[in-house]
C-alpha positions in Angstrom: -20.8 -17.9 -108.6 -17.3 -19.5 -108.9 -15.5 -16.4 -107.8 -18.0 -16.1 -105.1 -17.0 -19.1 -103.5 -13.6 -19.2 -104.2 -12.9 -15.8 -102.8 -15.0 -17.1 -99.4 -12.3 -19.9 -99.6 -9.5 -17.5 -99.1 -10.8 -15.8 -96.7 -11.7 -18.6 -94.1 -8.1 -19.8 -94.9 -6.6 -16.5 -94.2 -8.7 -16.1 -91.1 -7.4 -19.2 -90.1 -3.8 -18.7 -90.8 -4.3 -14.8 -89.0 -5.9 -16.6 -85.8 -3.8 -20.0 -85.3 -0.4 -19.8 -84.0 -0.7 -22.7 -82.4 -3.2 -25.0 -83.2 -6.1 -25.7 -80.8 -3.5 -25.2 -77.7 -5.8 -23.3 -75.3 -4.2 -19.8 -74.2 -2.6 -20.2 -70.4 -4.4 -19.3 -67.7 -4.2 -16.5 -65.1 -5.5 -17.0 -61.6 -7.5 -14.4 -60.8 -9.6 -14.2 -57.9 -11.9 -11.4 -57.4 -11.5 -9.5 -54.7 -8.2 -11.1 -53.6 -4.9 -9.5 -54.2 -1.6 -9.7 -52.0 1.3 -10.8 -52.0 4.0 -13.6 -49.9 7.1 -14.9 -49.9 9.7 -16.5 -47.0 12.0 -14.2 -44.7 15.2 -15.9 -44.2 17.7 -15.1 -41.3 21.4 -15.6 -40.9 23.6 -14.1 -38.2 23.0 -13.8 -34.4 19.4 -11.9 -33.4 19.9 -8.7 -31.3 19.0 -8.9 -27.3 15.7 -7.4 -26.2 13.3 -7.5 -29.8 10.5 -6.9 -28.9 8.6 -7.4 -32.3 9.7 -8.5 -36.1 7.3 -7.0 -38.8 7.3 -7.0 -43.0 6.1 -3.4 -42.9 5.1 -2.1 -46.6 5.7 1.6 -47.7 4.3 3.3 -50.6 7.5 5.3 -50.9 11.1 5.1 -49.9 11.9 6.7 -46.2 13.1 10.1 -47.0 12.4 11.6 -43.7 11.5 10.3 -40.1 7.5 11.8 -41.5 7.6 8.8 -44.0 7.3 6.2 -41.3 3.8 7.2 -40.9 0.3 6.0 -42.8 -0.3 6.8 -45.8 3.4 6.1 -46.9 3.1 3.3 -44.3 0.7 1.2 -46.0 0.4 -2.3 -44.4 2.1 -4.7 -41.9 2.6 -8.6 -41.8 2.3 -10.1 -38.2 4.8 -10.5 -36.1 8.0 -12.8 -36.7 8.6 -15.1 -33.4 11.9 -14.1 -32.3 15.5 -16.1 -33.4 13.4 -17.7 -36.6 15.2 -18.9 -38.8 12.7 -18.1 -41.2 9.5 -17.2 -41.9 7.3 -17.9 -44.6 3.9 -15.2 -44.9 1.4 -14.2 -47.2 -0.5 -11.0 -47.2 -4.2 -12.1 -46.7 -3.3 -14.6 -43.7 -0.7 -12.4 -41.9 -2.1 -9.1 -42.1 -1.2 -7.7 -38.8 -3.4 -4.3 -38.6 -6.7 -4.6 -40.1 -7.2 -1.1 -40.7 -4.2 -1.3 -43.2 -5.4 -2.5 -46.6 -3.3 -2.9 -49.9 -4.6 -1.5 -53.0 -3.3 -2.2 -56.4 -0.4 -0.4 -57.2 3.4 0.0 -56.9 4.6 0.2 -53.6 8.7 0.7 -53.6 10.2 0.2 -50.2 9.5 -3.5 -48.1 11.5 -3.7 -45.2 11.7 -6.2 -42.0 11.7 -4.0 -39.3 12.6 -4.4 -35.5 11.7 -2.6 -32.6 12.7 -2.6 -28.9 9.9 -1.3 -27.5 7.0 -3.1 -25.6 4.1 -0.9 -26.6 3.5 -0.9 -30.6 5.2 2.8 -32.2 4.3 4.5 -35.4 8.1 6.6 -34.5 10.5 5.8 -36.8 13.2 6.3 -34.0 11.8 3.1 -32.2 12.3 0.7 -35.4 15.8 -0.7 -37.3 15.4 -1.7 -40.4 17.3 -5.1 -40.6 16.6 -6.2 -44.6 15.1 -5.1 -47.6 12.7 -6.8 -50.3 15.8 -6.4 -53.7 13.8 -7.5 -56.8 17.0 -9.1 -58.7 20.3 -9.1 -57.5 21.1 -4.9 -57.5 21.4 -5.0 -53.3 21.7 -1.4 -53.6 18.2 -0.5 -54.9 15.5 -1.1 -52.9 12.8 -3.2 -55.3 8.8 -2.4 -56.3 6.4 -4.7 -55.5 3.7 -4.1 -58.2 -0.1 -5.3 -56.6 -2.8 -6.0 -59.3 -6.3 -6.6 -58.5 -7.1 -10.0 -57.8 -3.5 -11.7 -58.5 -1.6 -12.8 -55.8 2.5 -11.7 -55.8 5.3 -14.6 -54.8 8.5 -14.4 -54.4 8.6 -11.4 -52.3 11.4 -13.2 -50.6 14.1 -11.0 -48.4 17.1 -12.0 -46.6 18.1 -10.8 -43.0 22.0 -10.5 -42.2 22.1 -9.6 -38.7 25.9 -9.3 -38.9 25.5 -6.6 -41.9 22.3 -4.3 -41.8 21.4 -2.6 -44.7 21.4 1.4 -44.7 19.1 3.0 -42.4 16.7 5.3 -43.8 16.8 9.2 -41.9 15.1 9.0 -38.4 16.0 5.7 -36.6 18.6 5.6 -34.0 
């Protein structure tokens, strides 16, 4: 009966010592939201806005613009509204500012973000009618363009990009 009771002893205090890291601090939390997933973040502008924009998207691509066939759904895969014109900066989020409702994001990697300006006064799917004029860079490599990973029901910030008017980044093949 002893050894009965003594070996139940070790094993709450070994189940304890396996379980307990830290006390009774609760785990943290993650805010997850059914049904809601996105992402936001602030564009920021410096330099001097071309003439004659007509319109100032985020547009989101699955992949990187390879050819001017990649500026087209399904590669394009959604759009934020449109940035008023000589902002200084614009702060956005996904689920308010979704410009095109047909365009929905579904979790997943999605590995070119671009702010993208066009000239013309009718809305284009051409990639010849848009200049890219910054890139979403996840750290500080300005040469790699960075993923924006969507979960279900998390919401991504920090999705921040920075405009140079007075030095573009490269422009992918199609645009003028």
């Amino acid at each position: 009966m002893q050894k009965t009771v003594i070996l139940i002893a070790i094993i709450i205090i070994l189940m304890n010592a396996a379980g307990c890291d830290k006390g009774i601090e609760p785990l943290p939390e993650k805010v997850v939201t059914p049904g809601v997933m996105g992402f936001s973040g602030k564009v920021t502008f410096t330099g001097t806005w071309p003439s004659g924009v007509m319109r100032t998207h985020i547009v989101v691509f699955k992949d990187q613009i390879k050819t001017s066939d990649d500026f087209f759904p399904p590669n394009l895969s959604f759009v934020i509204d449109s940035i008023p014109y000589r902002s200084s900066e614009f702060s956005y989020n996904s689920v308010d500012n979704n410009f095109i409702s047909v365009f929905k994001l579904a979790p997943g990697n999605y590995n070119y973000i671009v702010v993208a300006q066009s000239k013309t006064p009718l809305l284009s799917l051409d990639r010849k009618d848009w200049f890219i004029v910054g890139v979403y860079y996840k750290g500080t490599d300005l040469t790699v363009p960075g993923v924006l990973t969507l979960n279900d029901g998390i919401m991504t910030t920090g999705v921040n990009i920075r405009v140079d008017f007075n030095n573009p980044p490269p422009q992918p093949p199609g645009g003028q």
